[in-house]
Structures are given as C-alpha cells and as structure tokens.
Backbone bond lengths (Angstrom), bond angles and torsions (degrees), N, CA, C in turn:
res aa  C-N    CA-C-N  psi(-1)  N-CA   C-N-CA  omega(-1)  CA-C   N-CA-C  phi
1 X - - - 1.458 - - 1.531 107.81 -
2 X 1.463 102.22 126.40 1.738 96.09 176.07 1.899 122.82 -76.14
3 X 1.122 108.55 -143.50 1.747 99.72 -167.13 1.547 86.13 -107.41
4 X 1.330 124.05 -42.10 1.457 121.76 177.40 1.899 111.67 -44.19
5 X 1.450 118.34 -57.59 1.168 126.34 168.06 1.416 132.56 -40.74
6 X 1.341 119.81 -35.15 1.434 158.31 -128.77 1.878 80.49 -128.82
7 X 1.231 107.51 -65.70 2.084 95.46 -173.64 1.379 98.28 -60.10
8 X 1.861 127.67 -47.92 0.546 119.75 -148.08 1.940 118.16 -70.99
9 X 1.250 101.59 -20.81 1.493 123.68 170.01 1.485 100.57 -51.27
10 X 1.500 113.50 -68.94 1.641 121.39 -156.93 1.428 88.17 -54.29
11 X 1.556 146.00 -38.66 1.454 120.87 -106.28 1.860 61.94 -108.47
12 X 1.120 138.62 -23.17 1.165 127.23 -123.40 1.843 87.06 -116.22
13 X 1.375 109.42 -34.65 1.318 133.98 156.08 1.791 102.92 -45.42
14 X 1.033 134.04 -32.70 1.613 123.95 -148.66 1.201 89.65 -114.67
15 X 0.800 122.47 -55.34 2.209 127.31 -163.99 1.571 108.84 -128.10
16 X 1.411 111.63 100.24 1.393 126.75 156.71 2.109 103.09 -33.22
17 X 0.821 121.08 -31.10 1.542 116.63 -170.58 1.222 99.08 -68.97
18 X 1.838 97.37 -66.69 1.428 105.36 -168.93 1.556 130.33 -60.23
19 X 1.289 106.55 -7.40 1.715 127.99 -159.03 2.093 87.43 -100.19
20 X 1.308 131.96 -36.71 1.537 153.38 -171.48 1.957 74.98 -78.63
21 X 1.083 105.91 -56.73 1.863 101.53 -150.25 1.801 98.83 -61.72
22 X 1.029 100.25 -43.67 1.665 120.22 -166.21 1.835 103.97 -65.93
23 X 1.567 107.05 -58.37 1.487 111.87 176.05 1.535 116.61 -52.15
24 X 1.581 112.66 -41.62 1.628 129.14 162.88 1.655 80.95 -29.45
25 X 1.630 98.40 -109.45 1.481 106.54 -144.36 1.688 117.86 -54.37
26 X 1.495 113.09 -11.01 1.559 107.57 158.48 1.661 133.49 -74.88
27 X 1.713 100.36 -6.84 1.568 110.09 160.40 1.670 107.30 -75.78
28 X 1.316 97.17 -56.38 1.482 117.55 -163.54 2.114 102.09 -51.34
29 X 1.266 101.44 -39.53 1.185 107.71 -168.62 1.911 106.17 -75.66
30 X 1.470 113.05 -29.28 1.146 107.36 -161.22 1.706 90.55 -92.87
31 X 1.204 120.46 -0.97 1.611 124.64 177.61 1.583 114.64 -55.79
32 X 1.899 91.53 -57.07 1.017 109.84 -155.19 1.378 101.59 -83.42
33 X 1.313 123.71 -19.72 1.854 123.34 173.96 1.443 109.45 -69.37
34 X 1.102 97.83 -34.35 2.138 98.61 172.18 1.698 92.47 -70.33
35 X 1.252 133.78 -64.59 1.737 116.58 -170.90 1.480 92.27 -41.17
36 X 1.226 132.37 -83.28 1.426 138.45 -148.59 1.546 99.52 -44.18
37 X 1.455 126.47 -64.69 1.180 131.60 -178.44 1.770 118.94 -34.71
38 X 1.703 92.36 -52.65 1.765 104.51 -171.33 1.599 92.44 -75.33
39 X 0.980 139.38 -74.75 1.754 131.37 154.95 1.320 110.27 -3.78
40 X 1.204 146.50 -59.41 0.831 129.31 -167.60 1.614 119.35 -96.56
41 X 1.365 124.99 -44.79 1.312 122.62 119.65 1.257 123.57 35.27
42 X 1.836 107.46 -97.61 1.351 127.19 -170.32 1.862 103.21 -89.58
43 X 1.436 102.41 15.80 1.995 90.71 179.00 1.490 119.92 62.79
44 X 1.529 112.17 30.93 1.022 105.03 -175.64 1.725 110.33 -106.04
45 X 1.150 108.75 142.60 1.659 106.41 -178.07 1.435 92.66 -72.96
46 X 1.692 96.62 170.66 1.462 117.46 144.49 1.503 132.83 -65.52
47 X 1.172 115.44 -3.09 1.459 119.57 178.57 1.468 119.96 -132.59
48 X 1.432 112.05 -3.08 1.465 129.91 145.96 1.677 114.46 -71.23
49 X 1.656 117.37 -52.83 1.595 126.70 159.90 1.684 116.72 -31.66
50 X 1.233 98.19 -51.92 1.234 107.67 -176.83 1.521 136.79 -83.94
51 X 1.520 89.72 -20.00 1.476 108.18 150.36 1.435 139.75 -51.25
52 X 1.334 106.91 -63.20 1.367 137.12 157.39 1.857 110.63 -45.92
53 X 1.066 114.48 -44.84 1.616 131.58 -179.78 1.444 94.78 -71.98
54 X 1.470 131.67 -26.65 1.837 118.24 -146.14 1.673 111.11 23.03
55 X 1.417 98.04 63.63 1.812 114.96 141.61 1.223 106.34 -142.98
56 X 1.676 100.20 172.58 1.130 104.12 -174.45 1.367 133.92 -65.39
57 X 1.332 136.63 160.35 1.764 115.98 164.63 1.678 103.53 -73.21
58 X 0.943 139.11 -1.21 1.543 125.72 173.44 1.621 95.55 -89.83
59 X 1.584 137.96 -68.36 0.865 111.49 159.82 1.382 146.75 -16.29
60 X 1.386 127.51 -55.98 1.148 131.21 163.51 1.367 116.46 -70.38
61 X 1.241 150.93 -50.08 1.646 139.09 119.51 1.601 99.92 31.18
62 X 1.776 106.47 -83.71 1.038 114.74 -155.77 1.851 139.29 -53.23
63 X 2.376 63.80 -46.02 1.901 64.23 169.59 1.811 117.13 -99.29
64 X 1.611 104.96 5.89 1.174 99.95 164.42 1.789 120.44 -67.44
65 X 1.265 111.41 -19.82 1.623 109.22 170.49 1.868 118.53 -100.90
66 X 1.202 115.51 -9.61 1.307 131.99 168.35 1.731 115.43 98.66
67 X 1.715 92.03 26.43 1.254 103.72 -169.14 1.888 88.89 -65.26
68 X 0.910 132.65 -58.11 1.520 136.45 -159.11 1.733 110.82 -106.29
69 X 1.146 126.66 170.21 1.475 115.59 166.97 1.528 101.45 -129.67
70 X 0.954 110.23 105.37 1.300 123.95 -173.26 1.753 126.34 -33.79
71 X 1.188 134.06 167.73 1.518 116.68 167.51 1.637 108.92 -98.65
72 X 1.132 112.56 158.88 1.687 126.44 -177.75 1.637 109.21 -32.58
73 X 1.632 109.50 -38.20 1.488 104.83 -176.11 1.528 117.88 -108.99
74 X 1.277 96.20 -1.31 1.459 90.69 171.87 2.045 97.93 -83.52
75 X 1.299 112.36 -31.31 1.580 108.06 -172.05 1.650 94.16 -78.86
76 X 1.148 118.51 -51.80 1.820 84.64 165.64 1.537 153.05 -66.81
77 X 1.176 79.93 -11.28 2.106 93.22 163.76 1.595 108.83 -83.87
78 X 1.569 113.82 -8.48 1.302 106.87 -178.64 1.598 114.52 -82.35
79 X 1.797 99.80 -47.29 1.354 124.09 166.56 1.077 129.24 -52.32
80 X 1.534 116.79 -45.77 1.366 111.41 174.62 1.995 107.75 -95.04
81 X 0.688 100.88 10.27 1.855 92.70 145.54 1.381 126.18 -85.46
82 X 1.751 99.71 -36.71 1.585 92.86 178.43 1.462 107.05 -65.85
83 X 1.487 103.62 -28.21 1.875 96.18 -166.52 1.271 97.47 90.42
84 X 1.553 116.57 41.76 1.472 126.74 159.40 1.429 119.39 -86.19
85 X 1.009 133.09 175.50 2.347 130.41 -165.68 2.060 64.53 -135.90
86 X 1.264 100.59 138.63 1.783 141.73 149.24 1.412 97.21 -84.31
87 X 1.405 134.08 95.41 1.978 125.31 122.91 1.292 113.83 -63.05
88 X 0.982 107.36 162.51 1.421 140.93 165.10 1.524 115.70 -124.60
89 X 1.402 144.88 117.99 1.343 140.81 -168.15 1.553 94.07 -139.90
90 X 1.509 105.37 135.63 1.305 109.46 -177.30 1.521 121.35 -79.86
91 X 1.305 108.41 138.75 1.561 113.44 -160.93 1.703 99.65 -81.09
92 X 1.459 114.76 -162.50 1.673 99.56 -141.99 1.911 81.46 -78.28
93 X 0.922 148.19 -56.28 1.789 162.40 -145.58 1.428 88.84 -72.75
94 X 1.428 143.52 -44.70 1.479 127.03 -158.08 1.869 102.19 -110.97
95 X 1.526 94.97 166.64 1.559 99.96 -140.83 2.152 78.86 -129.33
96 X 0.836 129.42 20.73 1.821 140.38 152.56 1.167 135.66 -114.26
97 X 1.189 133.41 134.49 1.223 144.85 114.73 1.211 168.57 -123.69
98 X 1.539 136.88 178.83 1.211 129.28 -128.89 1.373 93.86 -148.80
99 X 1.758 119.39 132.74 1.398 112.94 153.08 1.480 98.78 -137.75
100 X 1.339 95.84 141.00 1.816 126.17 -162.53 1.953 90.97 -119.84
C-alpha cells in the first residue's frame, strides 16, 4: 500500500464527511477512466466524442481531466455514445437497486 492509500484510509477513518467526500470523487474518478479507456478503445477523438454528445470538446476536455464534474445529462450523453449500461448499486444505508 502506498502513502497516498495509507492517508487516504486515516482521513476516511477520522470524518464520516470526509471519508463520503473522498468515495464521491473515487466513483467519479473511476467513471471517467472507463470514458477515456472506451474512447480510446473505439479510436474515438475528443472532438468526434463531443460531437456525437453536442458539447463542446473543451467541455469534454474538462471533465475528461476532472477539471469540472459534469451534470447528470451531460454524463449521459457521454455514456450513451460510448454505448456504456448506467448501474445504480445501493450504497451501504439503502436496501435497492437499479440498472438503466
């Protein structure tokens, strides 16, 4: 385990918020490595992606590096271009789920 892994334990260990804040952007982050991956994958540019999406390529840029976090419909016009499946898996408190 590296030292990044290792803070990231304690921090997550100390504050229920901060441990919710951290898991956020480690979903969010592993989202966006599957776009990049399936993008790259299928040979698709960033400005062909974004084509298909009608946004911009700076937009998509953006949240391809995590400059921004996108809104609900801009990440599904992203997904369903690649020809990505949306789950939903219930987090530890809720007792449903859903795949769209």
């Amino acid at each position: 385990m590296d030292d990044w892994s290792k803070y990231k334990a304690y921090v997550k260990e100390q504050s229920p918020e901060e441990k919710t804040d951290i898991e956020s952007i480690e979903r969010l982050s592993a989202m966006v490595s599957l776009i990049i991956k399936t993008r790259h994958a299928n040979h698709i540019s960033q400005r062909e992606l974004a084509r298909r999406c009608g946004i911009t390529q700076a937009m998509l840029g953006r949240v391809e590096t995590l400059k921004c976090i996108p809104r609900a419909d801009t990440l599904f016009k992203i997904l369903l271009a690649l020809k990505l499946d949306i789950t939903a898996t219930p987090s530890e408190n809720t007792k449903t789920s859903m795949t769209v």
